[in-house]
C-alpha positions as CSV (number, residue, x, y, z in Angstrom):
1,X,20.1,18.4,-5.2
2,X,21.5,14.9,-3.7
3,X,23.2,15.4,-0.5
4,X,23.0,12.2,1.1
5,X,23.1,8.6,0.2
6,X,20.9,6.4,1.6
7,X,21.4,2.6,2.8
8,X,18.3,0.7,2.9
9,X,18.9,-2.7,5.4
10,X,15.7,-4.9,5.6
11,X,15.5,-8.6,6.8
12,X,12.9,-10.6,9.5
13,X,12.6,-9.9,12.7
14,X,15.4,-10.2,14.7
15,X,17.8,-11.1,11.9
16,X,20.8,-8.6,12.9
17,X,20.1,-5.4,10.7
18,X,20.5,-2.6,13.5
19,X,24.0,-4.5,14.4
20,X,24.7,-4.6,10.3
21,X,24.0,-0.4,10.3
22,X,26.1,0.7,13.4
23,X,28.8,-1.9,11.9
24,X,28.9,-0.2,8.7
25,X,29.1,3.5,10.0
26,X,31.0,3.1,13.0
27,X,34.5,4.1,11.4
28,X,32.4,7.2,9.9
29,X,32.5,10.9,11.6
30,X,29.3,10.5,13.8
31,X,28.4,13.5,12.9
32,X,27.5,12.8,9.2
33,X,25.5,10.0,9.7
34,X,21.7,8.9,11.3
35,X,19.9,5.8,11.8
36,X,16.6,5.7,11.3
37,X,14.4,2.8,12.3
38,X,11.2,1.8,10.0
39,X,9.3,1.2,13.5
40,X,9.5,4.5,13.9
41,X,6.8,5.3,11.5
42,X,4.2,2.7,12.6
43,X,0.7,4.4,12.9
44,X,-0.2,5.6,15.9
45,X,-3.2,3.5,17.4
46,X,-4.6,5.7,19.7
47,X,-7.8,5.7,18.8
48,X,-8.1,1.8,19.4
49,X,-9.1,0.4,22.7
50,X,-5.4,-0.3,24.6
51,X,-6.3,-4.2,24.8
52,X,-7.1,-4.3,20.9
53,X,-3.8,-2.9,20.1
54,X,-2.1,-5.8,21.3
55,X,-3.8,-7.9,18.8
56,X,-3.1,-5.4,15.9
57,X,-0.7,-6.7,12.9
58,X,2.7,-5.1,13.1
59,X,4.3,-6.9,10.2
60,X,1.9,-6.1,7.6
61,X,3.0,-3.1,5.0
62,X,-0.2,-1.4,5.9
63,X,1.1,-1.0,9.6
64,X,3.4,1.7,8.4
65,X,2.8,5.4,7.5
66,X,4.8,4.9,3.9
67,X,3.8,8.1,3.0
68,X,5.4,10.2,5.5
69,X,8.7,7.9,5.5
70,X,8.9,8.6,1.5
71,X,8.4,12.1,2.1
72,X,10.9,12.7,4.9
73,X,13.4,10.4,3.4
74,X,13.7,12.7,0.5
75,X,13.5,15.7,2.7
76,X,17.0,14.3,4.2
77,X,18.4,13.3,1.1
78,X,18.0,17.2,-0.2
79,X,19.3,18.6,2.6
80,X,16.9,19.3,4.4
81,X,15.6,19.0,8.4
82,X,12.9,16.7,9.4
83,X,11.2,15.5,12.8
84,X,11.2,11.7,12.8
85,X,8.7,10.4,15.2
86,X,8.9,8.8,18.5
87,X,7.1,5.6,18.8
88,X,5.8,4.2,22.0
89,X,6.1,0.4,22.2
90,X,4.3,-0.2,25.1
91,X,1.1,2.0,24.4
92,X,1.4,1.0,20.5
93,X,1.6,5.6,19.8
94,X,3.3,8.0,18.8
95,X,5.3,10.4,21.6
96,X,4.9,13.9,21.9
97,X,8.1,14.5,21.1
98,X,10.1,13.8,17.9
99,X,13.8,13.5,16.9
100,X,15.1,16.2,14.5
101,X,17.0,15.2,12.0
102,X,19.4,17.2,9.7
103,X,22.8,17.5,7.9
104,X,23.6,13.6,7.3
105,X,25.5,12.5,4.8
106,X,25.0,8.8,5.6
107,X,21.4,7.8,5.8
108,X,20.5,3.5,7.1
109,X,17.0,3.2,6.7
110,X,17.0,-0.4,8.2
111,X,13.5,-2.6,9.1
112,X,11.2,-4.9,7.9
113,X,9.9,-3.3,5.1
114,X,12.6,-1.0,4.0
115,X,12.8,-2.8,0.7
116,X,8.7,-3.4,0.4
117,X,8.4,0.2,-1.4
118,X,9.3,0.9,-4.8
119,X,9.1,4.3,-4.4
120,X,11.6,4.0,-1.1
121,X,13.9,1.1,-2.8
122,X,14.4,4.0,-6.1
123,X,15.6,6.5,-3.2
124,X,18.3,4.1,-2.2
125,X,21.8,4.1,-3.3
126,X,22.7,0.4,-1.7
127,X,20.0,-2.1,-0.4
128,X,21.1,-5.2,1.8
129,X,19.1,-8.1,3.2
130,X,20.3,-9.9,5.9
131,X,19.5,-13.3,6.0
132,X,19.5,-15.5,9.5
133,X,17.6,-18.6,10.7
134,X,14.4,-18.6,12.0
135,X,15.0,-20.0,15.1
136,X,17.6,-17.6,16.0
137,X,15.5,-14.5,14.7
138,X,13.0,-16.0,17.2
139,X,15.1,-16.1,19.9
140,X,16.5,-12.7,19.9
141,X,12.8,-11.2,19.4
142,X,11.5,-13.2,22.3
143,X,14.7,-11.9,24.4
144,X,14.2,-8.1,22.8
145,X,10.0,-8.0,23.8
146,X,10.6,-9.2,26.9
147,X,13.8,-6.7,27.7
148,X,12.8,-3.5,26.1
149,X,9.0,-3.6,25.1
150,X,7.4,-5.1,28.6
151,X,5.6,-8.2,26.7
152,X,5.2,-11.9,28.4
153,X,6.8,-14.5,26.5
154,X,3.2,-15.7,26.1
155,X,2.2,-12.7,24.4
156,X,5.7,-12.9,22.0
157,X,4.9,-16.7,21.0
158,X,1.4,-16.1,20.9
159,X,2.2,-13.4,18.3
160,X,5.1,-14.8,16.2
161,X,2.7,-17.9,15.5
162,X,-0.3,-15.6,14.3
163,X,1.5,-12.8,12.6
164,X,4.9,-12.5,12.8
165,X,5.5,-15.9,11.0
166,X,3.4,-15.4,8.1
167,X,3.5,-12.1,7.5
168,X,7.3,-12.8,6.9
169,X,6.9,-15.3,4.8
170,X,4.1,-13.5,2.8
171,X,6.1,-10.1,2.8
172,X,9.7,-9.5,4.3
173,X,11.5,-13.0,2.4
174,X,10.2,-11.6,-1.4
175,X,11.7,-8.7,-0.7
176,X,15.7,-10.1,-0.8
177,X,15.3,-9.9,-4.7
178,X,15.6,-6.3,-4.9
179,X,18.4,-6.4,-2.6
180,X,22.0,-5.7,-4.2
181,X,23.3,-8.4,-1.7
182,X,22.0,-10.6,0.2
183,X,24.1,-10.7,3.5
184,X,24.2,-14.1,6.2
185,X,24.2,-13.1,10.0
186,X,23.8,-9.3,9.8
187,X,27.0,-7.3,12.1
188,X,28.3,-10.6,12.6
189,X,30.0,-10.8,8.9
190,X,32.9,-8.6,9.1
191,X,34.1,-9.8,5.7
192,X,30.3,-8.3,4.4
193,X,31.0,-4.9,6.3
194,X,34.3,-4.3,5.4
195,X,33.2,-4.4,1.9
196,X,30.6,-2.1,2.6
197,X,32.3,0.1,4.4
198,X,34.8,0.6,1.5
199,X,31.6,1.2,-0.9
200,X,30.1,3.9,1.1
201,X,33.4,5.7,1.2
202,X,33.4,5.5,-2.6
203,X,29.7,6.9,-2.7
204,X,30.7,9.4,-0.7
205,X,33.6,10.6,-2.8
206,X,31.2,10.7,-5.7
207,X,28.7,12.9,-4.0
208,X,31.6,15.3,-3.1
209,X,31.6,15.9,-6.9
C-alpha cells in the first residue's frame, strides 16, 4: 500500500533543482520527508583505470543504475527501509557506507534524469522541470566542481563542451514534456513554491485517507 508521495524535480545541470526541493519541504515536519539525489545511483567505476574515469560520460541515461533507483523508490513509497548509496565524486565509486532510508512521507527525487524513466515518471505523484539559462547553469556547475568535487576549471569546461552540453540537449531538455509544470529559476520562484507547497499538503491529506 501507498505510503508516500513522491516529487520527481529534473532540469540541466546546475539549473536550481536541490534549492526547488528544500524550498518546497522546508515548512514540512523534517521528519517526514528525504531528499534523494539521482547522483547518488551513478555506477560505480571501479573497475576502470582512475585517469579513464575522468573521461567517462555522466550525463548519459546509461550512467545511472535505473534499476536499483526503480526498485528502492518503490520500496520507500510502500513503506518500507532502504540503503541509498554513497557516491564518491572524486574517485567516480561508490562508499562503503550507505544512507538508510525509512518512514518518509515526502519523497524529492530530483536530478538530471528523474523524468528520463517511464517506469520512475508512473511512480511520481507531481513532476517539475526547472528551466534556467545556460550560461547561468554553467556558471554555478563550474563554481560547484571546483568547491565540492576537487576538479580544475579546465577539466569543468573541457567536460561541459564534450558531454555535458550535448548530452543535455540530446536527453535532459525532451524530458520537460512529461513534466506537470515547467518551473523558471528553480528555489528562486517563491510564487512556483508556494503553489507547490499548498499541493503537497493536499496530497498529503489524501494519502491520510
Amino acid at each position: 500500500m501507498k505510503q508516500s508521495i513522491l516529487i520527481g524535480i529534473a532540469g540541466g545541470t546546475g539549473s536550481g533543482k536541490t534549492s526547488m526541493a528544500k524550498n518546497i519541504v522546508r515548512d514540512f515536519n523534517p521528519d517526514h520527508v528525504v531528499i534523494i539525489e539521482q547522483d547518488s545511483y551513478y555506477f560505480d567505476l571501479k573497475d576502470i583505470p582512475l585517469d579513464a574515469r575522468h573521461h567517462h560520460n555522466f550525463d548519459h541515461p546509461e550512467a545511472y543504475d535505473f534499476n536499483l533507483m526503480k526498485k528502492q523508490i518503490r520500496d520507500l513509497i510502500n513503506g518500507e527501509t532502504t540503503e541509498i548509496p554513497i557516491y564518491d565524486y572524486k574517485g567516480h565509486t561508490r562508499s562503503p557506507e550507505v544512507h538508510r532510508v525509512t518512514g518518509h512521507k515526502i519523497i524529492v527525487l530530483e536530478g538530471i534524469m528523474v523524468l528520463y524513466d517511464p517506469e520512475l515518471r508512473d511512480l511520481m505523484d507531481m513532476k517539475i522541470y526547472i528551466h534556467t539559462d545556460p550560461d547561468i547553469r554553467f556558471i554555478r556547475r563550474l563554481s560547484r566542481d571546483i568547491k565540492y568535487r576537487g576538479r580544475s576549471v579546465e577539466s569543468v569546461i573541457h567536460q561541459y563542451l564534450d558531454t555535458v552540453r550535448p548530452m543535455h540537449e540530446q536527453f535532459i531538455e525532451p524530458t520537460k514534456q512529461y513534466a506537470d509544470i515547467i518551473i523558471p529559476e528553480g528555489g528562486h520562484n517563491t510564487v512556483a513554491v508556494d503553489l507547490f507547497k499548498t499541493k503537497v499538503t493536499s496530497l498529503l491529506k489524501h494519502l491520510a485517507k
